[in-house]
C-alpha angles and dihedrals in degrees: 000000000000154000113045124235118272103237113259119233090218123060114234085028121109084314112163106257131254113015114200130138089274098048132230107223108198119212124200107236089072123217140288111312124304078001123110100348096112139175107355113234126054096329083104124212115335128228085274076083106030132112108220110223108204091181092061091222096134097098079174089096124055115225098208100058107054123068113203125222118213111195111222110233112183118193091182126104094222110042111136093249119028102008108173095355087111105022091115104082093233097051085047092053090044099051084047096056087041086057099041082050097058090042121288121150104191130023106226103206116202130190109175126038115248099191105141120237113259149098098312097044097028108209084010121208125016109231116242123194111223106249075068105047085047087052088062101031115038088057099052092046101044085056087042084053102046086041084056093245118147111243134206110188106202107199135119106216118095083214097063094025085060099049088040086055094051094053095057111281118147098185140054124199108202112184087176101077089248092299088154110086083192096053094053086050095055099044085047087053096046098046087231138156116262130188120204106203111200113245130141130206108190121147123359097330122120110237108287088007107154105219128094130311091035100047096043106111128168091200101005080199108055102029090056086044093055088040094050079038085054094048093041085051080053093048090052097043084055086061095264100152104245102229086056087059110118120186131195124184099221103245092211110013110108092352138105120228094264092043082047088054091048102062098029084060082047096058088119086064096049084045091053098062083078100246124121102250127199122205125215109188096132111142093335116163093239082080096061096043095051096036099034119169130277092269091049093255116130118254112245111243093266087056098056106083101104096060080033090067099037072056085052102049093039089061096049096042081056087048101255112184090224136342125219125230160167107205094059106178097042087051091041087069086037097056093040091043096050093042092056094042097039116032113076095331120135108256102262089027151114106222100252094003150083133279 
């Protein structure tokens, strides 16, 4: 490959692809077939044809004004949204490619459902022990990374993080708040990328339960900000490079839907810690709690895209790093959109343009 991509003016216009600390350089000659060519017109090459920069060095890019998509791709048989529906390796790879294609920067691979006991999941995640969650997952990002595709593993065990990691993964998605010692040592080892997702377990509440005492706040805001503060501090103290320190604020673990809607409108104070922050709202059932339908029923998860993209726009508008999402191409022109009319554009304006 050679030659990087010149940074657009304009958000959403011949930007490089994926921004993260450690920086995504696209190179136009795209990737392999029906890889990395994404959306035709003015979005530019795609990450099929990009060169990942772990030391950041690339200034080519600017970090403030491109909001990353990560495509959920779940190889479980019990996730919230799309349980079973990729468990087969091959129908894993080719909803990947489908995402990347629509605009995904990062595939982001999941074994083992997270979704919290409560209300809404009943008895919530089945527990996997990790021989099996490397059985689904080792196999599906060795084939993303020799595809070039960016991967994010989300896991919280050290044992399936450090294989991950030696596959290929840049990324690991952590929605235990780095529990795992060995999971923070691994990621430390590898110079990789970690996530911390906010939950909490006290009492007898299962991890991301919401039910008191986990969901008593008294500022759902700042207290998750200074716990995700405490487990980044953690993170750190286990050798994680600071500035490779992600942090989401776990839009429904451990929250009610209005606690939910809180943080996720107060995505700009997460953002000014100075910390890139990624943002899950996709399909989550606080959408369909605090958006019901007309006759006052909730929404199932695949009929939650509309409030999922208001989610979307809200987190880039509040300078969110990446979203993550399941419907990949509709957030794709919410996410550029958002970013052209919101971020640093005269209020009535086009940036760069007319009224």
């Amino acid at each position: 490959m050679s030659g990087s991509a010149t940074r657009s003016t304009e958000p959403g216009e011949n930007d490089p692809g994926f921004v993260a600390p450690g920086r995504i350089r696209a190179d136009h000659e795209g990737g392999p077939e029906g890889v990395g060519q994404g959306p035709a017109e003015g979005d530019g090459p795609r990450v099929g044809g990009a060169r990942f920069d772990p030391s950041g060095a690339d200034e080519q890019v600017a970090l403030t004004e491109r909001c990353a998509i990560w495509g959920v791709l779940n190889v479980t048989p019990d996730s919230f949204s799309d349980g079973g529906r990729y468990l087969a390796p091959e129908a894993a790879l080719s909803h990947a490619r489908a995402m990347v294609a629509a605009g995904a920067d990062v595939i982001d691979v999941g074994g083992e459902s997270s979704r919290p006991k409560g209300k809404t999941y009943g008895e919530g995640f089945e527990v996997v022990d990790a021989e099996e969650e490397r059985r689904r997952v080792i196999p599906v990002v060795e084939a993303l990374v020799a595809e070039g595709i960016p991967v994010s593993v989300d896991t919280v065990k050290g044992a399936v993080a450090r294989p991950a990691l030696a596959a290929g993964a840049r990324f690991i998605n952590d929605v235990s708040m780095g529990a795992d010692p060995a999971l923070l040592a691994a990621v430390a080892e590898a110079g990789a990328e970690l996530v911390l997702m906010h939950t909490r377990s006290r009492g007898d509440c299962a991890p991301g339960e919401v039910r008191p005492p986990n969901s008593v706040y008294g500022d759902v805001v700042e207290e998750t900000r200074a716990e995700l503060e405490e487990a980044a501090g953690r993170a750190e103290a286990a050798g994680v490079a600071p500035e490779r320190v992600w942090l989401d604020p776990g839009i429904g673990f451990a929250k009610t839907a209005e606690q939910s809607g809180a943080v996720l409108a107060a995505t700009a104070r997460f953002v000014a810690g100075g910390r890139p922050v990624l943002i899950g709202a996709s399909r989550k059932s606080f959408i369909g709690q605090l958006a019901p339908r007309a006759d006052g029923t909730a929404p199932k998860p695949d009929e939650r895209l509309p409030g999922s993209l208001v989610a979307v726009t809200l987190a880039v508008l509040g300078g969110a790093r990446a979203v993550r999402v399941h419907d990949v191409a509709e957030s794709h022109q919410a996410v550029r959109l958002a970013e052209r009319l919101g971020r640093g554009a005269v209020p009535g304006t086009l940036r760069g343009g007319s009224r």
